[in-house]
N, C-alpha and C positions, 0 to 999 in steps of 0.2 A: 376394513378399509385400509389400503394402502397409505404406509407415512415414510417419509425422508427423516433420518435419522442425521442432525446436522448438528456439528462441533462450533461454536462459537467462544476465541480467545478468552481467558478467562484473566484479569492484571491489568498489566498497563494497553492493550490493545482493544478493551473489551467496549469502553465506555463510544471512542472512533466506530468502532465497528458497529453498535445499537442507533448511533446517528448516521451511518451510512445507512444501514440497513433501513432506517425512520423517510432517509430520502428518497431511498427504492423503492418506498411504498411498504412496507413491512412493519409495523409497531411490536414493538421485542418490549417487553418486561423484566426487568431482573430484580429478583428480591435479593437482599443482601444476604438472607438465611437458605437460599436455595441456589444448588445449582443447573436447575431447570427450570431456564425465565420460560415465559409466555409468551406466545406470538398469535398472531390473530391470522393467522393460515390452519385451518385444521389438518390440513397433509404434512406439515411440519413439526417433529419434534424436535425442540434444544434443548443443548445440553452446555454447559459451559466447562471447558478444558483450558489448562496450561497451553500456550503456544507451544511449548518447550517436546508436549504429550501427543498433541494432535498428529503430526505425521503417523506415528505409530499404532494409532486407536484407528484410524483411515485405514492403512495399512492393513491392517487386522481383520479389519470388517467388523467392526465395534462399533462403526459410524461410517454413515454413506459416504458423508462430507465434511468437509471442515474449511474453517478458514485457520491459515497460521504464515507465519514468514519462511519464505524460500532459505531465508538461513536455519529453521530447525528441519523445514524437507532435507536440506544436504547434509546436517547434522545425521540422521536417520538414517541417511540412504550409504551417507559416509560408516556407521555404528555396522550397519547391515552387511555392507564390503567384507569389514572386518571378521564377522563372524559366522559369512555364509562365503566364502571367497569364488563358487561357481558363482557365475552368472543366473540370474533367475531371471522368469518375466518379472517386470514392475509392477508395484502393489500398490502405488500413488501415480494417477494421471491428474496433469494442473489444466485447471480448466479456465482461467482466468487470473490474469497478472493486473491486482487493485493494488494501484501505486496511492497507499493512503499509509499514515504513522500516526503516532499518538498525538504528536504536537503539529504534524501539519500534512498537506498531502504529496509526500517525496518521498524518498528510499530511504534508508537507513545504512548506515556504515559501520561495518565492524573490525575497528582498526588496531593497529599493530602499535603500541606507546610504550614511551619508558621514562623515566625520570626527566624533566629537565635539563640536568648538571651532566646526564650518564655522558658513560661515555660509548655508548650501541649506537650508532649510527645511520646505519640500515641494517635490512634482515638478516642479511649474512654473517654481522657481527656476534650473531646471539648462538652461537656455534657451543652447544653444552651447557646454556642460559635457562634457567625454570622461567614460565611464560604461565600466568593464571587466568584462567578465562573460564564460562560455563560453555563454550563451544569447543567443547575437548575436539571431539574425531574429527573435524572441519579444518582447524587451526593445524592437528599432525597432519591434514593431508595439504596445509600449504607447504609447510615447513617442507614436508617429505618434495614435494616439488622442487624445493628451491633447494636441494641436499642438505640442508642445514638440520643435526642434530641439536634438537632441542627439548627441553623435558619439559611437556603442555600437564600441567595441574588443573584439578576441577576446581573450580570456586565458587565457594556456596552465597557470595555477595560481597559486597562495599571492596568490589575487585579494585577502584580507584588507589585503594589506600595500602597496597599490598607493598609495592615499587617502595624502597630497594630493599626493606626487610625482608618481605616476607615471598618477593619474588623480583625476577633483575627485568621483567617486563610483563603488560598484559596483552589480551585482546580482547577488547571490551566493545560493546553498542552504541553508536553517537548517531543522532538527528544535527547537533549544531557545533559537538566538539566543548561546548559550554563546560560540562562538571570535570573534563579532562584538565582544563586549561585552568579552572578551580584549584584542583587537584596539583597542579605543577607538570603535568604529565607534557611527552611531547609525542605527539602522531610523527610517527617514521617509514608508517606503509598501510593502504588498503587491503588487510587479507576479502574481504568480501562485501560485494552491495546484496541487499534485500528488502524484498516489498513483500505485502502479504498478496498470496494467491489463495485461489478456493481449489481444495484439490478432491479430491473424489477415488474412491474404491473404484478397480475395473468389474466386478462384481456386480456393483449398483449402476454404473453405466451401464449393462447388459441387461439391464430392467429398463423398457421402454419409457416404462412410466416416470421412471428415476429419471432416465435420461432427459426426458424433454423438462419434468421441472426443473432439474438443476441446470440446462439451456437457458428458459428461462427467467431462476434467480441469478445468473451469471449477467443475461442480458443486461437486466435493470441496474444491478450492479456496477455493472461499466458504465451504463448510462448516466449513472449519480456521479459519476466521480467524475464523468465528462464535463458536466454541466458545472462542478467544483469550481467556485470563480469568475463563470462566466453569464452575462443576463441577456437580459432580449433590449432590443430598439426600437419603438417607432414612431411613424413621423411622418409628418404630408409636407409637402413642398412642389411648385411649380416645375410643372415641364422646362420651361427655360432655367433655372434654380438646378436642377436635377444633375446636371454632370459636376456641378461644384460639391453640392452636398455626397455623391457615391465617392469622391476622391477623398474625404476621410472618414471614409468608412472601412474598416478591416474584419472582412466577413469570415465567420466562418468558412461558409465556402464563396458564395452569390447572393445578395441582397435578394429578399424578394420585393419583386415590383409588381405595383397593382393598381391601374384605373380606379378612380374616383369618381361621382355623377359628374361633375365639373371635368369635363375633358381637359381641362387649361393642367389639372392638377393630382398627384399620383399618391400612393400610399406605401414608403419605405418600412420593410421589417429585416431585421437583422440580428446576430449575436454578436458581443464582443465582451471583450476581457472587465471583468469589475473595477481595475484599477483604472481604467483609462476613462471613465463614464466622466468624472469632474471636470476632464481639461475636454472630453469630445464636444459635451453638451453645450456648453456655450462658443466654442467653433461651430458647432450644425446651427445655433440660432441664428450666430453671427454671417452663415450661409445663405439664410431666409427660410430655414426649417421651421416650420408651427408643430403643432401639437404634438409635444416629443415625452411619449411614455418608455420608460424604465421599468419593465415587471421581472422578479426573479425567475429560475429555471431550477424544478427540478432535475430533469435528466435530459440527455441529449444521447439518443440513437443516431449513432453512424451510420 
């Protein structure tokens, strides 16, 4: 029997990624002694990989699929430049941009910092500067952009604490900027934003079979994350009632509306944003809206 050979992050991305995948409909297992959780799809096999690994293991054809952030794709793709400098077909097609992170559901920023007191100001300052980060080839292809020689070092961790000993700037990962600002450090430029994508061998796409499941675990995918934040509405309320209560309502797209036996009276459904539920609900009552359920969503197809 045919299986999908699928890479899921293994660190700080992994725990995010087993609750999306839980919302998709997918229950993933990970033992902490193995790196082959369990999922309850029999045509799937995981496997758990470094984010840092995955482009390359996709790549390869080591794994159909994977998920990892579009900053180690370009990390890869950047390493690859370097040491294949023909042009070749691409060995990683992204099949889906899941804007999800560890701490919350947004991109990630992998920025350019240097000491508080320094005196580097912006990029251009750092002209012959050691710069430590673990996105080596990514960070020399900004520099190389911006003609600024600089000599990008690898860092094997707690990059925070390098500045000014041990290097005169980093380029490090931030969701909120928090451990920088910790740190003393000062953001002075965006070298790159990144979400995780699901990226796939062109190899495995060329298996029919491949292709439509990983269509789709793509689909469901995005549909979780869709639904990330937002819930359903509904609610009866009177024909004459009726143009007051749509006016605060913020639909997705179109309320649906629907006859009641009582012709006098209709049945509003809708989705809207989770934060807004506490302050709408008592404006629709206050409209003459009755029986007003709140039920969460798992996914929501576009």
């Amino acid at each position: 029997m045919a299986t999908l050979k699928l890479g899921l992050p293994k660190g700080s991305l992994q725990d995010a990624t087993i609750q999306l995948f839980a919302r998709a409909g997918f229950n993933i297992y990970a033992s902490p002694r193995s790196y082959f959780p369990s999922i309850d799809d029999p045509d799937i096999e995981c496997m758990l990989i470094r984010a840092q690994e995955m482009a390359r293991y996709v790549a390869d054809g080591v794994l159909d699929a994977g998920l990892t952030g579009l900053d180690w794709v370009m990390e890869h793709e950047a390493a690859s430049a370097m040491e294949r400098p023909r042009p070749r077909a691409p060995r990683i097609v992204a099949l889906a941009d899941l804007v999800y992170a560890k701490q919350s559901f947004g991109k990630v920023r992998w920025v350019l910092a240097v000491p508080e007191d320094s005196r580097y100001r912006s990029p251009t300052d750092l002209q012959g500067a050691t710069i430590a980060t673990e996105l080596v080839r990514a960070t020399e292809a900004y520099f190389a952009r911006l003609g600024v020689a600089a000599k990008v070092e690898f860092s094997w961790g707690a990059t925070e604490v390098k500045p000014p000993v041990l290097a005169d700037a980093i380029v490090e990962v931030t969701e909120t900027g928090s451990s920088l600002r910790a740190n003393r450090l000062r953001i002075i430029d965006t070298v790159l934003e990144s979400n995780t994508q699901l990226i796939a061998n062109p190899d495995a796409l060329a298996d029919a079979w491949k292709a439509t499941k990983l269509e789709n675990i793509a689909l469901l995918l995005k549909a979780a994350i869709e639904a990330q934040g937002r819930v359903g509405i509904m609610l009866n309320v009177r024909r004459a009632q009726l143009e007051g209560v749509l006016a605060l309502l913020p639909a997705l797209q179109r309320p649906t509306i629907a006859p009641l036996s009582d012709a006098d009276w209709v049945a509003v459904n809708t989705i809207i944003e989770e934060r807004t539920v506490r302050d709408l609900i008592p404006r629709l009552k206050a409209a003459s809206a009755q029986g007003i359920v709140e039920y969460p969503l798992n996914k929501i197809v576009l």
